[in-house]
TORLUMRO-616105 format. One line per field, with one value per atom (N, C-alpha, C, O, CB): chain; atom name; z, x, y. Coordinates in pm, whole numbers, plus 50000, padded with zeros to 5 digits. Glycine has a CB too. Layout:
// TORLUMRO-616105
ch c(A|...)
at c(CA|...)
w c(Z|...)
u c(X|...)
v c(Y|...)
***
This chain:
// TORLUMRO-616105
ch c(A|A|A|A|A|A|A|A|A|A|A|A|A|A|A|A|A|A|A|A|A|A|A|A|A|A|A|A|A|A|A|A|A|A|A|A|A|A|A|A|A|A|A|A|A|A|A|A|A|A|A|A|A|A|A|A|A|A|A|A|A|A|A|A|A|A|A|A|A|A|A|A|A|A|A|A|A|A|A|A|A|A|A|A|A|A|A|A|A|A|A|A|A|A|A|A|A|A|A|A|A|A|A|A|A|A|A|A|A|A|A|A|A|A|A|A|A|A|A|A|A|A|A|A|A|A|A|A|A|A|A|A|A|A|A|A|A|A|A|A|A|A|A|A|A|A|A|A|A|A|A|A|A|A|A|A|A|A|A|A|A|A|A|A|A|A|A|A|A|A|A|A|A|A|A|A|A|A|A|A|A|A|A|A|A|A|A|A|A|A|A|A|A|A|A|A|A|A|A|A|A|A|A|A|A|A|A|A|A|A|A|A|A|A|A|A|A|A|A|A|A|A|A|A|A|A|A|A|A|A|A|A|A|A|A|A|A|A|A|A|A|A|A|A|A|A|A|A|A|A|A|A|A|A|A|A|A|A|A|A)
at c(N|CA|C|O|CB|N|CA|C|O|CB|N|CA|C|O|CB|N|CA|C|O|CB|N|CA|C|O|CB|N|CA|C|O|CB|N|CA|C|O|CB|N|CA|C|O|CB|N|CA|C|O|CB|N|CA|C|O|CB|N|CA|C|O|CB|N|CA|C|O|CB|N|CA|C|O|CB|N|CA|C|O|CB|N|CA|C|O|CB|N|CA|C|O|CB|N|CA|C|O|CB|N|CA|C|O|CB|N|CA|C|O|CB|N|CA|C|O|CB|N|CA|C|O|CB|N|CA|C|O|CB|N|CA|C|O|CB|N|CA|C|O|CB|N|CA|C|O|CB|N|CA|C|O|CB|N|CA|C|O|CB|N|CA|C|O|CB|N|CA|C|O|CB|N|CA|C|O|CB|N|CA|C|O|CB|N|CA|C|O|CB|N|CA|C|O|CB|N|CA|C|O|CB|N|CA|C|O|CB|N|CA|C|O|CB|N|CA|C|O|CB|N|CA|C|O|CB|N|CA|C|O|CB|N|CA|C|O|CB|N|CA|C|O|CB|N|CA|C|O|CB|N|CA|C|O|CB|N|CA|C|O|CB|N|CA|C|O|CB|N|CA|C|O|CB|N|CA|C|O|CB|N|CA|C|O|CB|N|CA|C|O|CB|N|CA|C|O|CB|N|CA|C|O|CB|N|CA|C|O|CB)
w c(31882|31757|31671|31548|31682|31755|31635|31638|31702|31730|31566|31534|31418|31449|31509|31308|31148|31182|31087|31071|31323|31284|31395|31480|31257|31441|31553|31624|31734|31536|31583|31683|31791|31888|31595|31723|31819|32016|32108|31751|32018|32141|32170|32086|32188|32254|32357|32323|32285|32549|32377|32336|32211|32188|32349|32121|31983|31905|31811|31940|31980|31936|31978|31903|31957|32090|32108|32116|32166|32206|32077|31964|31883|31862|31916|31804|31651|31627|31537|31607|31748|31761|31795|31746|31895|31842|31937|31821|31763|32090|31769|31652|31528|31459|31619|31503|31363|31271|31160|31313|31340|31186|31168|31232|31185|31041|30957|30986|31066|30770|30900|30943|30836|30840|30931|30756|30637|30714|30696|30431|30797|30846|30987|31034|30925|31005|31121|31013|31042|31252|30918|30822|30759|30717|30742|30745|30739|30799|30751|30761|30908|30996|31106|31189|31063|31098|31139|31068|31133|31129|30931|30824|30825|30808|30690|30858|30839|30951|30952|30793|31127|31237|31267|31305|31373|31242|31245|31128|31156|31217|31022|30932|31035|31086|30750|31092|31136|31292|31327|31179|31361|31436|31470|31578|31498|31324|31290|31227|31261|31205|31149|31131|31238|31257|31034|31303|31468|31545|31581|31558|31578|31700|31631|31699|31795|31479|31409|31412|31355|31262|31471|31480|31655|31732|31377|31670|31836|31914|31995|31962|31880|32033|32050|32154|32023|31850|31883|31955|32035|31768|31928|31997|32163|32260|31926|32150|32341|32379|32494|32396|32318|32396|32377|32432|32360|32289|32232|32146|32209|32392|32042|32035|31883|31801|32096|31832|31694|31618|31521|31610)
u c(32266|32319|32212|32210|32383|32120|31992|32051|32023|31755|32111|32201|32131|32122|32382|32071|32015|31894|31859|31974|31796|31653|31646|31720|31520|31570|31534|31446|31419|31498|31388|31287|31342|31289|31203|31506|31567|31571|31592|31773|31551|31540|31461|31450|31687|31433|31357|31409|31360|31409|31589|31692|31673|31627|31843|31699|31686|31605|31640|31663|31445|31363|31359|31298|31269|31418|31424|31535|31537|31365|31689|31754|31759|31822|31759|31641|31579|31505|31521|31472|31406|31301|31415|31392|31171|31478|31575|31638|31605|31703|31727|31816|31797|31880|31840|31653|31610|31686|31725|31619|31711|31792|31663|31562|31942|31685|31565|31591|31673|31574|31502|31523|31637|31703|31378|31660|31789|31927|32039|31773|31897|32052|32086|32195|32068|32010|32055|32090|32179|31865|32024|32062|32180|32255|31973|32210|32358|32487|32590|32369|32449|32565|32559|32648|32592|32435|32365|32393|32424|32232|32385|32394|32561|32597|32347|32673|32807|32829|32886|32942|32778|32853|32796|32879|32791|32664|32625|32719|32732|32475|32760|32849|32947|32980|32909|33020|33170|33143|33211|33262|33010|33030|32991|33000|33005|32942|32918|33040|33075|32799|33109|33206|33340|33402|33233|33353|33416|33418|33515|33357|33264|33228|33209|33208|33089|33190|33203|33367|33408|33155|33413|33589|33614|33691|33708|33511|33612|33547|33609|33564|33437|33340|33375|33359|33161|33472|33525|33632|33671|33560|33696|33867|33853|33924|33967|33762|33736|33669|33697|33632|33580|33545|33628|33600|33391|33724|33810|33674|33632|33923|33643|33573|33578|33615|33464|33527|33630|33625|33700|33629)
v c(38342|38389|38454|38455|38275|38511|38582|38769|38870|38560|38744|38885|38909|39028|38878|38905|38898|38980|39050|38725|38997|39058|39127|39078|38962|39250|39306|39245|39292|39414|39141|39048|38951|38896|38953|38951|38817|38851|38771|38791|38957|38993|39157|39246|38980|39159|39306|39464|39570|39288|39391|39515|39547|39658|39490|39474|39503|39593|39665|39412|39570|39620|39765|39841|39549|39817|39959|39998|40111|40007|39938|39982|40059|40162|39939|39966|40009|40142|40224|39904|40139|40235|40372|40482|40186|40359|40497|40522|40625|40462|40447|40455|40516|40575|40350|40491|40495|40407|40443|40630|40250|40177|40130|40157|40038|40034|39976|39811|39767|40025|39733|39586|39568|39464|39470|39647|39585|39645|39599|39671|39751|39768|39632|39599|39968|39603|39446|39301|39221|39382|39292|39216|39250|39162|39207|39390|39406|39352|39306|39501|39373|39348|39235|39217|39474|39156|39041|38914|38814|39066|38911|38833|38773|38656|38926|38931|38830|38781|38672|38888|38868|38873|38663|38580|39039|38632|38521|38380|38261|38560|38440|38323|38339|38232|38353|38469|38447|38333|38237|38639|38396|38316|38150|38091|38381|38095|37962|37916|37803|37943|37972|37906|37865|37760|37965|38017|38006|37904|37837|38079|37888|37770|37656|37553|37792|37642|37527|37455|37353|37568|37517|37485|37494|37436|37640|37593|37611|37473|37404|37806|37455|37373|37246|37183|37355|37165|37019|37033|36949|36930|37157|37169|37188|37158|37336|37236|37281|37177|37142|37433|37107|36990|36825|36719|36978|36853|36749|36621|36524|36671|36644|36566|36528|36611|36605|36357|36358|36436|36433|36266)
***
């Protein structure tokens, strides 16, 4: 879930470089895609693993 910085992985980093985005455009779209997917698996992982 390191979607928020271009460091979280390799790809990222030449992404960035090819792309010309900046470190505030991954915090853009890093910052919500990471809440949606904590709140997601904060719901999905008790239901899929049945657990209290």
């Amino acid at each position: 879930m390191s979607y928020a910085t271009p460091m979280a992985y390799k790809t990222n980093l030449l992404v960035m470089t090819v792309g010309g985005y900046t470190f505030k455009d991954f915090l853009k779209v890093g910052i919500p895609l990471t809440l949606i997917m904590w709140i997601s698996l904060s719901w999905l992982i008790p239901v899929f693993y049945q657990l209290p």
